[in-house]
C-alpha positions as CSV (number, residue, x, y, z in Angstrom):
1,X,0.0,0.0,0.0
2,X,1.3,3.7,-0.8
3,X,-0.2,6.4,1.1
4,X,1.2,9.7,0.7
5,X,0.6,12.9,2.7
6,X,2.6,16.5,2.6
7,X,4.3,17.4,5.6
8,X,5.7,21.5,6.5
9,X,7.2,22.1,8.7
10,X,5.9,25.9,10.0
11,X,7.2,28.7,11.8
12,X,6.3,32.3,11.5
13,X,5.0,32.0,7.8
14,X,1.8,33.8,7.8
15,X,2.8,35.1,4.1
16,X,3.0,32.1,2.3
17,X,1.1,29.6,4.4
18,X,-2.3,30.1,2.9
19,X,-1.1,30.2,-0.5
20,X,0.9,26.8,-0.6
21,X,-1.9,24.9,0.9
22,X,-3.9,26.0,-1.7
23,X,-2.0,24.6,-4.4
24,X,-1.4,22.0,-2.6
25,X,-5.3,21.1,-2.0
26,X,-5.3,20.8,-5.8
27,X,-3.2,17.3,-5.6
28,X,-6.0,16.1,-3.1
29,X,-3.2,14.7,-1.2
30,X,-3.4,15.4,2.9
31,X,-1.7,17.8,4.0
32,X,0.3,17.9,7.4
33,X,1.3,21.3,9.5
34,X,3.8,21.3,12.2
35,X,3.9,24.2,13.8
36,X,6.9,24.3,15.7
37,X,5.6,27.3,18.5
38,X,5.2,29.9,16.2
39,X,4.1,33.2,17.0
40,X,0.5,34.6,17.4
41,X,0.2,35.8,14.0
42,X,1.4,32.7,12.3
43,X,-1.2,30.8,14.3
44,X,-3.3,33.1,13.1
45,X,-2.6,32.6,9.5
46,X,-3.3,28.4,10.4
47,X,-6.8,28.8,11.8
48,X,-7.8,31.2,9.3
49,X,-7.0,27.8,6.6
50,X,-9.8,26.6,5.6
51,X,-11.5,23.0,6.7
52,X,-7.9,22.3,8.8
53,X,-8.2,20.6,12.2
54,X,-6.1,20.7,15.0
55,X,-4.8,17.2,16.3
56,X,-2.2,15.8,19.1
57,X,-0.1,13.2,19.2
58,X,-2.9,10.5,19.5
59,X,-4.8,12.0,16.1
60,X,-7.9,10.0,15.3
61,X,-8.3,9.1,11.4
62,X,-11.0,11.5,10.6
63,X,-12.7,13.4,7.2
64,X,-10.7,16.0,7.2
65,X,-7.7,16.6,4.7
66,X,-5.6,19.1,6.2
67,X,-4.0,18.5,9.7
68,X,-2.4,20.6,12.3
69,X,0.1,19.9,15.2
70,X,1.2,22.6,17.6
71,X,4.0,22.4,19.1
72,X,4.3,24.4,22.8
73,X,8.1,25.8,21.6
74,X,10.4,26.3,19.1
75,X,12.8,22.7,18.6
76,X,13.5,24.0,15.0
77,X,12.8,22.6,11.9
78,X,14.7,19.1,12.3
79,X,12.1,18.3,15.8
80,X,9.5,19.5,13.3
81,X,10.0,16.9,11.1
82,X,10.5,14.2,13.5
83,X,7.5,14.7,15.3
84,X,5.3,15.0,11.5
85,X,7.4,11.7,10.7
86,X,5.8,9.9,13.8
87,X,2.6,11.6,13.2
88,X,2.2,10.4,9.2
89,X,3.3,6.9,10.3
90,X,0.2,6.8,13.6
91,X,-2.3,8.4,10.7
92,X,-1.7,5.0,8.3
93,X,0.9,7.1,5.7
94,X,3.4,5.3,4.3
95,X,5.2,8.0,2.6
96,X,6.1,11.6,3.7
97,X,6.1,14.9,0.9
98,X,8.2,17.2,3.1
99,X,7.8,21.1,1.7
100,X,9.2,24.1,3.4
101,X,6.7,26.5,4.4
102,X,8.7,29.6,2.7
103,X,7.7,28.7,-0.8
104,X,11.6,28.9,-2.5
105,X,11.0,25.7,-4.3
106,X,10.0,25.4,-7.7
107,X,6.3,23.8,-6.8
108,X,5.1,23.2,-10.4
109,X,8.0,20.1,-9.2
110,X,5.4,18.7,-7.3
111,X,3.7,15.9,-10.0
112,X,7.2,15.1,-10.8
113,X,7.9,13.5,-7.6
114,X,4.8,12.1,-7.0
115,X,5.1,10.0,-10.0
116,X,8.9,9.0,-9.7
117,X,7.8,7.9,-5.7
118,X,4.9,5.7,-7.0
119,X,7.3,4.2,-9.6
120,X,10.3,3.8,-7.1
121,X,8.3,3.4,-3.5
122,X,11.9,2.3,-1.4
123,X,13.8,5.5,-2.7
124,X,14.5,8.8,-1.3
125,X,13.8,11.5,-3.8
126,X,15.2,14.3,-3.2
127,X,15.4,18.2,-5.2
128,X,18.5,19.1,-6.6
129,X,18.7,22.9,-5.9
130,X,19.1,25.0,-9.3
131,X,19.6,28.6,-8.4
132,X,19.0,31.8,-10.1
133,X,21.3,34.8,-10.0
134,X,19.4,36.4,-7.4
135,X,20.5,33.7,-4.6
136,X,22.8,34.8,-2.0
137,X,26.6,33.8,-2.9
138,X,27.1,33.0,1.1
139,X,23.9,30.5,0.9
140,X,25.8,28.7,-2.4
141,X,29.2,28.5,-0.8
142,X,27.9,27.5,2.5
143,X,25.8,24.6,0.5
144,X,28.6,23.6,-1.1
145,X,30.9,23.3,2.0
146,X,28.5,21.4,3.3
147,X,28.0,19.1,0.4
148,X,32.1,18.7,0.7
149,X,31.5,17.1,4.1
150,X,29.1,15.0,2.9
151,X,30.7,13.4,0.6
152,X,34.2,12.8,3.0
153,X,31.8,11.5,5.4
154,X,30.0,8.8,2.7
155,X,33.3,7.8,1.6
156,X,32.3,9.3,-2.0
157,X,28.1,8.9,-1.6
158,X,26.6,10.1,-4.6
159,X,24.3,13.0,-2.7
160,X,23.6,16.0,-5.1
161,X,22.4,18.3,-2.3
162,X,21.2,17.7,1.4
163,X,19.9,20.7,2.5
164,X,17.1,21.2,0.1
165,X,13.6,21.0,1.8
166,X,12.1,19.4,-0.9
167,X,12.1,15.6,-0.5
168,X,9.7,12.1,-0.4
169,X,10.9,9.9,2.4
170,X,9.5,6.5,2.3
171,X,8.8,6.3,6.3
172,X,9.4,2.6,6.9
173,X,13.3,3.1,6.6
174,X,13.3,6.5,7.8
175,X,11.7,6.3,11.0
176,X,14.2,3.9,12.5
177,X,17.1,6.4,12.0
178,X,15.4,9.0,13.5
179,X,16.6,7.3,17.3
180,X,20.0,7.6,15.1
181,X,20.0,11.5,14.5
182,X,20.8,13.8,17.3
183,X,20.4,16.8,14.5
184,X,16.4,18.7,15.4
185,X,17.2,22.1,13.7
186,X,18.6,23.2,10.0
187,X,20.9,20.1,10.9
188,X,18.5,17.7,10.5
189,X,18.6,17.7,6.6
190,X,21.5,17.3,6.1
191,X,22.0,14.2,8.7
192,X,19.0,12.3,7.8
193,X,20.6,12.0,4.1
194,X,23.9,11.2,5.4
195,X,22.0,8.1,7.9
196,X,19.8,7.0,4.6
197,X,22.7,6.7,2.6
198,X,24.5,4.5,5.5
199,X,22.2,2.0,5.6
200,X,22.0,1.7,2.0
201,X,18.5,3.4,1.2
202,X,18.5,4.0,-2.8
203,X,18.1,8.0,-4.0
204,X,16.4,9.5,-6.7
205,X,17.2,13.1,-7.7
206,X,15.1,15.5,-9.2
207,X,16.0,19.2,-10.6
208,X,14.1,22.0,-8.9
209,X,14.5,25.3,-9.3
210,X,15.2,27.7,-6.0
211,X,14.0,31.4,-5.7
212,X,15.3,34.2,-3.3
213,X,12.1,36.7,-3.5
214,X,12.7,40.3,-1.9
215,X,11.1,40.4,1.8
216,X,11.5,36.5,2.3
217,X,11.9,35.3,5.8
218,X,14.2,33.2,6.4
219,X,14.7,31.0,9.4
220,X,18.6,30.1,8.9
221,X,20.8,31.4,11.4
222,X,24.2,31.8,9.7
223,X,26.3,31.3,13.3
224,X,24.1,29.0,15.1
225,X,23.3,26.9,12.6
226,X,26.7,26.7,10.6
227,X,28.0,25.7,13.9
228,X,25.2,22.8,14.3
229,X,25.8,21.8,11.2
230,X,29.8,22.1,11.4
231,X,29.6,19.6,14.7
232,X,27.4,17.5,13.0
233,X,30.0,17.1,10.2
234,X,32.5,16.6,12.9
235,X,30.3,13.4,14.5
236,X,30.6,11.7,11.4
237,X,33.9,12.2,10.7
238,X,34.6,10.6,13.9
239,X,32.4,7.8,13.3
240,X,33.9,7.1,9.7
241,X,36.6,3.9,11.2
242,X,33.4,2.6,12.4
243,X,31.5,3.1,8.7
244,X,34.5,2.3,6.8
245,X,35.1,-1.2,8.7
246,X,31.1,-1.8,8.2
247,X,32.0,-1.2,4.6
248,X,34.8,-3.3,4.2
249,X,33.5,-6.3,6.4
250,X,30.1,-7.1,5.4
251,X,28.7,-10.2,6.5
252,X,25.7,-10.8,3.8
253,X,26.0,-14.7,2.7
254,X,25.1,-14.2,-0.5
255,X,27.5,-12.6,-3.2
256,X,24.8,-10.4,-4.7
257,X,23.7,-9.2,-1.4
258,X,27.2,-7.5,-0.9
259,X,27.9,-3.8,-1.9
260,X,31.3,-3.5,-3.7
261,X,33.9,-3.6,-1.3
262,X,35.7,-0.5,-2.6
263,X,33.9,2.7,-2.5
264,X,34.6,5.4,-4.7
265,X,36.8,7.2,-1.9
266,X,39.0,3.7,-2.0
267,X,39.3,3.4,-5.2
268,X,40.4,7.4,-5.6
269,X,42.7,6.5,-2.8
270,X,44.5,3.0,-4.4
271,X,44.6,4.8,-8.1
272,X,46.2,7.9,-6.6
273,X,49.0,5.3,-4.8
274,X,49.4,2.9,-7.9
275,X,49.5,6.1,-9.8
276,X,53.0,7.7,-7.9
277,X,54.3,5.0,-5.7
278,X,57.2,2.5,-6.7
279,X,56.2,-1.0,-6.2
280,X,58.1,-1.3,-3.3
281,X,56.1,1.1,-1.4
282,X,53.2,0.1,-2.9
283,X,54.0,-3.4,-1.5
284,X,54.0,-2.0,2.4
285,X,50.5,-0.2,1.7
286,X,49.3,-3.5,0.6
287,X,50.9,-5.5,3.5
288,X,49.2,-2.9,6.2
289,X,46.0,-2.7,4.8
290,X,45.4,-6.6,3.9
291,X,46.9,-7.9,6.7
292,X,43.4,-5.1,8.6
293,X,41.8,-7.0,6.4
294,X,42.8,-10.3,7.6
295,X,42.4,-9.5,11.3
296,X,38.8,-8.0,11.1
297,X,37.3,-10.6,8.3
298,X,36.5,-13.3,10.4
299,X,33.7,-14.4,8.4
300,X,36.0,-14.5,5.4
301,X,38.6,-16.3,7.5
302,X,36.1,-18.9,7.8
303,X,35.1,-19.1,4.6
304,X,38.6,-19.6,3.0
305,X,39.8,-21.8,6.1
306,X,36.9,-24.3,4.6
307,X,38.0,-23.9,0.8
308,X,41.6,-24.8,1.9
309,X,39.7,-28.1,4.2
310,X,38.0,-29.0,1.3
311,X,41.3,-28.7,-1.2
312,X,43.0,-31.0,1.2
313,X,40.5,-33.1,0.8
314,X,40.3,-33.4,-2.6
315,X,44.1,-33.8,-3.0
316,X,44.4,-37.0,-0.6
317,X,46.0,-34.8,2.3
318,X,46.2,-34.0,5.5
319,X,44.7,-30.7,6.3
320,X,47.2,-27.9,7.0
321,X,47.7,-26.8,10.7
322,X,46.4,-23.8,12.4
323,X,48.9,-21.7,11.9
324,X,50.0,-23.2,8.4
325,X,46.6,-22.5,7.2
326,X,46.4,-19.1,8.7
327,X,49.1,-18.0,6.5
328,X,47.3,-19.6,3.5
329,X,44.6,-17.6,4.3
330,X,46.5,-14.6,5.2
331,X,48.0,-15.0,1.6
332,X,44.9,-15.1,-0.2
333,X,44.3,-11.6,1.3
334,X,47.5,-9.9,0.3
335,X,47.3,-11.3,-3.1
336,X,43.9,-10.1,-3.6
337,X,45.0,-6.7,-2.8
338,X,47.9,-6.9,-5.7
339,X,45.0,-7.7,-7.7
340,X,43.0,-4.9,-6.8
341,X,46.4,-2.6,-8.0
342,X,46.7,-4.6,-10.5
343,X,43.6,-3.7,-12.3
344,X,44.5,-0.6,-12.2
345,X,47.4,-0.7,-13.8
346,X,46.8,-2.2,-16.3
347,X,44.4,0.0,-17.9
348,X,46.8,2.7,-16.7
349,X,49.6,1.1,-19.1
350,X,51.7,0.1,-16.6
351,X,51.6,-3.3,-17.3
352,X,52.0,-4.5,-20.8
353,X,52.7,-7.0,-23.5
354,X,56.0,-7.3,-21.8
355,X,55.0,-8.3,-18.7
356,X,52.6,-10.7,-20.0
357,X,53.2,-15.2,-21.0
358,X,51.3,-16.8,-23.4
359,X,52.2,-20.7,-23.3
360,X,49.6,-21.2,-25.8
361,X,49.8,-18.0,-27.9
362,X,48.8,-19.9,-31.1
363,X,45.7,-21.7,-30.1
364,X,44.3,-17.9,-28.5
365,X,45.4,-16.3,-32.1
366,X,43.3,-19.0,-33.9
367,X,40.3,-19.3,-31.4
368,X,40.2,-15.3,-30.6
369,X,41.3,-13.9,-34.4
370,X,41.3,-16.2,-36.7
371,X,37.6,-17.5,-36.6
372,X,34.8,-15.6,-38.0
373,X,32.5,-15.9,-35.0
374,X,33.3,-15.1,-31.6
375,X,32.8,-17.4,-28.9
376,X,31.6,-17.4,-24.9
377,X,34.8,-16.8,-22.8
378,X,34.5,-18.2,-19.4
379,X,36.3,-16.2,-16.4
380,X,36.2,-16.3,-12.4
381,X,37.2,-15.1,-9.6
382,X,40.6,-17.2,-9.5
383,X,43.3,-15.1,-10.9
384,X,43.4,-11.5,-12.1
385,X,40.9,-11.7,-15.4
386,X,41.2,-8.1,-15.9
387,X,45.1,-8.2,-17.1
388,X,42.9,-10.6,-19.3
389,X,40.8,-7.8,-20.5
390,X,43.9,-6.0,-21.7
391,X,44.7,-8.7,-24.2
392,X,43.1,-6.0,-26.8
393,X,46.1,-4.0,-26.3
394,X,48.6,-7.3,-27.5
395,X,45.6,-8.6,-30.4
396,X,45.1,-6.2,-32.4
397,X,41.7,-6.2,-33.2
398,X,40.9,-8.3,-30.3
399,X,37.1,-7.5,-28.7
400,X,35.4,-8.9,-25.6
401,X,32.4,-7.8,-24.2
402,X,31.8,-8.8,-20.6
403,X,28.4,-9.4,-18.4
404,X,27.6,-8.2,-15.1
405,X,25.3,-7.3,-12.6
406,X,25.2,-3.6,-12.2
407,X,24.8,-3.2,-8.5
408,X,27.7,-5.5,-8.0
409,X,30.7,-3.4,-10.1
410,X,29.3,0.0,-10.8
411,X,32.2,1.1,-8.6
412,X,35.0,-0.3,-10.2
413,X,33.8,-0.1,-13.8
414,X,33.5,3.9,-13.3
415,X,36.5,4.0,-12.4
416,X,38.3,1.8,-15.1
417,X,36.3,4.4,-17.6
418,X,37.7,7.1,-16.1
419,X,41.4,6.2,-16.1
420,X,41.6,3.9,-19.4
421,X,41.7,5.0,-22.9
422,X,39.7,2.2,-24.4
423,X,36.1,2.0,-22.5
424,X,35.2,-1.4,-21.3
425,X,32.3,-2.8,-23.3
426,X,29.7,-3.9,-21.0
427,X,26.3,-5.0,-21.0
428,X,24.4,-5.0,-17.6
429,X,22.6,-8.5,-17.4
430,X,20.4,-7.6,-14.3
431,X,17.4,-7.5,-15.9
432,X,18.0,-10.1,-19.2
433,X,15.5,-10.5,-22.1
434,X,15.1,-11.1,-25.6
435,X,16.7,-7.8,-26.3
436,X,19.8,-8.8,-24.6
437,X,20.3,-12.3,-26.4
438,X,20.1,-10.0,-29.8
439,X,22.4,-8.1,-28.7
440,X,25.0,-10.8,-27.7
441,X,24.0,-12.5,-31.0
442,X,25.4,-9.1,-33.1
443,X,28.5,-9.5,-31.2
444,X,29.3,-13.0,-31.7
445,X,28.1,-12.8,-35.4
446,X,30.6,-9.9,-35.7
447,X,33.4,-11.8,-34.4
448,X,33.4,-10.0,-30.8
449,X,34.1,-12.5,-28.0
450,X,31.6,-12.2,-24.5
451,X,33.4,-12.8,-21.2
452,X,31.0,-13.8,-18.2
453,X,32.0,-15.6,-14.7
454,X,31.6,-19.0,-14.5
455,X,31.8,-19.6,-10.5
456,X,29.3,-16.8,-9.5
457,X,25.6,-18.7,-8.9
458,X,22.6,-16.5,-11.0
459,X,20.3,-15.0,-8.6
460,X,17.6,-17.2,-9.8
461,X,18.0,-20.4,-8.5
462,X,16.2,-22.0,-11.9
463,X,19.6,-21.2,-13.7
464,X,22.5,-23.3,-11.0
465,X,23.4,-26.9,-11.0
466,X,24.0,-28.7,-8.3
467,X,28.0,-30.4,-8.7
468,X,30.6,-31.3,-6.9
469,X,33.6,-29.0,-6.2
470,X,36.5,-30.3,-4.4
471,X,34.6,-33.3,-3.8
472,X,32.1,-31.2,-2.0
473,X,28.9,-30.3,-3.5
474,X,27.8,-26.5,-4.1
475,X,26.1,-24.5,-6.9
476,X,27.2,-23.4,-10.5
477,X,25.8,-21.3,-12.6
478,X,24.7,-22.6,-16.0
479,X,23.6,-19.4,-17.2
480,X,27.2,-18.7,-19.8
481,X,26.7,-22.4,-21.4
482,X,22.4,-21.7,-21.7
483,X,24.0,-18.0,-23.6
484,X,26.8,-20.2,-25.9
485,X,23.5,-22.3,-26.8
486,X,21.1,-20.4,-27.7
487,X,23.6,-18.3,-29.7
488,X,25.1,-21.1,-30.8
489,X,28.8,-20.3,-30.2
490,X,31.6,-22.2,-29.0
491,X,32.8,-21.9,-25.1
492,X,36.2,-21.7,-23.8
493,X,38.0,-20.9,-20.3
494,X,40.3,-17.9,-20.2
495,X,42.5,-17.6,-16.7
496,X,45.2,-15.5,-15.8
497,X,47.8,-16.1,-13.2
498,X,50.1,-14.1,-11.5
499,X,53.4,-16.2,-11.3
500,X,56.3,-14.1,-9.8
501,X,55.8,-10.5,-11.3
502,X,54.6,-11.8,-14.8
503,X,51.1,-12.6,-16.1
504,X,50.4,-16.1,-17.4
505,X,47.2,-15.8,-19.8
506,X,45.8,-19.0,-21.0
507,X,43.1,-20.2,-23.6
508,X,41.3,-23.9,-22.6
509,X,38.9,-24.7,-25.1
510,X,35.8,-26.5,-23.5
511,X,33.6,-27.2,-26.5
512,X,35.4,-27.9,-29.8
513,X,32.2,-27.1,-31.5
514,X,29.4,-24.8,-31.4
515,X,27.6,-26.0,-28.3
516,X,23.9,-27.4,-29.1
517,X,20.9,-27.6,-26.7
518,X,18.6,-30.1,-26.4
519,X,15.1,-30.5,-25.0
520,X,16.6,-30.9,-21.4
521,X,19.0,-27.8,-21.8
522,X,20.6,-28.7,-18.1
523,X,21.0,-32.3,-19.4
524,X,23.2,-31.1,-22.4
525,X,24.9,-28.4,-20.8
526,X,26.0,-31.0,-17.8
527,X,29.2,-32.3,-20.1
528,X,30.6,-28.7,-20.4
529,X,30.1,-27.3,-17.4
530,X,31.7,-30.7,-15.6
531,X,34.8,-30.1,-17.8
532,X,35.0,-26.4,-16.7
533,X,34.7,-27.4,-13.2
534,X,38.1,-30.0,-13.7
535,X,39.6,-27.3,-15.2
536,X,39.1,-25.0,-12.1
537,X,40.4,-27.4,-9.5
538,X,43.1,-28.0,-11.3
539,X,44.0,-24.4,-11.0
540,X,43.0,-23.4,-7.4
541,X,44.7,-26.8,-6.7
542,X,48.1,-25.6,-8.0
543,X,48.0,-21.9,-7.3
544,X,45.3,-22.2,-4.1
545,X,46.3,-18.2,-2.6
546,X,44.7,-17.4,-6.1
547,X,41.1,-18.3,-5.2
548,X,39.1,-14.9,-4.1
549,X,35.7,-16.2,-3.8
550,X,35.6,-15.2,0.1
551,X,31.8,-15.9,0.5
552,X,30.9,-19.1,1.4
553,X,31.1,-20.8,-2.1
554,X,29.4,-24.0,-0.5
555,X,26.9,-22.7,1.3
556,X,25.1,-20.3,-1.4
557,X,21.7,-19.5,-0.4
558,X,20.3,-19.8,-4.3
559,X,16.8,-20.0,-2.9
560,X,16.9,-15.8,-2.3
561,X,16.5,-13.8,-4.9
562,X,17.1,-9.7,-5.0
């Protein structure tokens, strides 16, 4: 159910009260008014509205449209809020249309957010202040410093503007933070974004244009509330160790559940030290921070301290020792971190053809160059594909397309944009139709090549088979054979492994020919993705601190979908 009321918050606004109820009766939305102990002329201006009723904090549901709550004093406009929050959610609202009382916002917005709210009911939507000529230049700058802080104090959060008083909050994920924020005047704005975007509630931005009228009140007290807002600030840059290891150590159990473990503000950070550091200094960065990693991951500790059980296991041997197999596990940290560098530079060109072996450089130039059609490349999280990726820059003419989930590598793939020269070529496969498997059929009839990980399960568990890995059984996704089948292409495996300071980039063919389906697609598939599964223990089997799957690879819940 949606349910949406306007809430004001109102002090001393005779002016403009009347008027903005008025347009906003048109909507025939209710309408909530918090008068936060305004004077008597104000209160005037409310009774004189017509059809309003005055309620408390026990309001009854009754036929009236436009509501009124008094409050005995002035808390400012962030208690305002909080007490028209509780209010909307006891009067059976759902949603919350907050509008300042002064009338600065560009109301012909209105329908605009309405209809974005109904389409997205779990977002935030929020104005985006644009200003006119006539705005005061301290307002801007102030706005602007405050934005600054904002985004140091999200690690890089995406938040156009938190302190304009034009937003829909969807109350069952706001009221919870409201025990959360300690901010109850011109604070409160900006805090309650900074919470929502803490605990991961989407927003949706809207343009909306501001006016500075002659003879406008306004209620902003440039050293009381700058230095409310500058404490505020202050709180959560305190509190960012706290939000950075809540971050970096999430304990979701499913892959797709997890946000990206580097943030934009991380991944500035590591392209900025790639970027000027020797590798030797580079190398102590790497040990400090992956070795935090280490400490504080115990959920990941676990994780990998099973896949090195179960490797024992599936080798004949004796499991490794505590503190034998702490080291493992330590080493599958560090190396992941080289990884993460790695990436980077390789689409900043500081790794190259040079630093790259290819023990099967012929079979890659006939089943990558040579052949008319391209083919489905298998990759996973065992090695570092994205040197991989680069192999455009040693084939000439060399394309490769690759799938994935948006929410899972916006991130990263931003930032690979933003620093190479060559744009990855991407499709998004979050939402896959018919329009998609066109799409990837132009490719492959073009020659193009389509990359897509082979050891992350589908978020529908219709697509995974059940199969033993390591002689333990867990889920694989048979979603890149189902693609080579329908498009009729051939499949291979493509791994890359670091060995010393040199990249070692192999081509395993897994179906000579183009790979058919049959009635019982998972039946035919079966053959393939068996083969691909050998060829993976065989790898993690000889270069095991490789393996950065640190989820529970056994244990996927395939039953929960996003």
């Amino acid at each position: 159910m949606y349910k949406l009321t306007f809430l004001i918050p109102y002090y001393n606004h005779p002016a403009t009260i009347q008027k903005l109820v008025s347009y906003l009766s048109k909507y025939e939305l209710d309408i909530l008014i918090i008068d936060d102990g305004s004077n008597e002329e104000s209160k005037k201006a409310l009774r004189e509205i017509p059809n309003a009723h005055f309620i408390d904090f026990n309001p009854k549901v009754e036929n009236f449209k436009i509501h009124i709550f008094t409050r005995n004093l002035n808390g400012g406009k962030g208690a305002a809020l909080k007490d028209g929050m509780q209010i909307a959610n006891l009067l059976g609202f759902t949603h919350i249309f907050q509008i300042d009382a002064d009338m600065q916002h560009q109301v012909e917005k209105i329908i605009d957010f309405i209809h974005l709210s109904k389409d997205s009911p779990n977002s935030l939507i929020c104005g985006n202040p644009m200003y006119g000529s006539e705005a005061p230049k301290a307002r801007i700058y102030g706005r602007k410093i405050t934005n600054f802080w904002v985004f140091v104090n999200t690690l890089g959060g995406n938040l156009k503007d938190v302190m304009c008083g034009m937003r829909i909050y969807p109350l069952k994920f706001i009221l919870p933070l409201l025990k959360k924020c300690s901010s109850n005047r011109m604070d409160f704005d900006p805090e309650i974004l900074i919470l929502a975007y803490k605990s991961q509630i989407p927003f949706l931005w809207i343009d909306v244009l501001v006016t500075y009228q002659d003879g406008g009140i306004s209620h902003f007290k440039a050293f009381k509330d700058n230095l409310l807002i500058s404490k505020m600030h202050a709180k959560h840059f305190f509190l960012l160790p706290h939000f950075v290891l809540s971050q970096l150590f999430q304990t979701k159990k499913n892959w797709w559940e997890r946000k990206e473990k580097a943030g934009y503000i991380f991944l500035n950070i590591t392209l900025f030290l790639v970027t000027i550091l020797p590798r030797f200094i580079l190398n102590f960065f790497i040990l400090l921070v992956t070795f935090c990693y280490f400490i504080f991951s115990k959920e990941e500790r676990n994780n990998l301290s099973q896949f090195y059980d179960y490797l024992a296991y599936h080798q004949k041997q004796k499991p490794l020792g505590f503190w034998k197999k702490q080291l493992a596990i330590y080493s599958n940290f560090y190396h992941f971190g080289w990884a993460i560098c790695d990436k980077i530079a390789v689409w900043k060109g500081k790794i190259n053809h040079k630093d790259l072996i290819l023990p099967n450089r012929e079979l890659m130039d006939k089943e990558l160059r040579s052949l008319k059609r391209g083919q489905v490349l298998l990759t996973s999280h065992y090695g570092n594909i994205e040197i991989a990726r680069a192999l455009s820059n040693e084939f000439s003419k060399l394309e490769i397309t690759i799938l994935v989930y948006q929410k899972n590598s916006v991130n990263f793939i931003n930032m690979i944009n933003k620093i190479s020269k060559n744009k990855l070529q991407i499709i998004f496969i979050d939402k896959f139709n018919i329009y998609t498997i066109f799409e990837l059929q132009k490719i492959i009839d073009n020659g193009g090549h389509i990359g897509i990980m082979g050891d992350r399960v589908s978020v529908s568990n219709s697509k995974n088979a059940l199969m033993d890995f390591l002689g333990k059984p867990c889920y694989f996704p048979e979603g890149a054979f189902l693609i080579a089948g329908l498009l009729k292409a051939k499949i291979s495996a493509l791994w890359c492994e670091k060995i010393q300071d040199k990249y070692q980039i192999e081509l395993e063919v897994i179906s000579d020919e183009t790979l058919q389906l049959s009635r019982d697609k998972s039946k035919s598939i079966r053959p393939f993705l068996q083969t691909y599964i050998t060829l993976l223990e065989k790898r993690v089997s000889k270069f095991p601190h490789l393996w950065f799957n640190f989820y529970n690879f056994w244990e996927q819940n395939v039953k929960t979908k996003l």
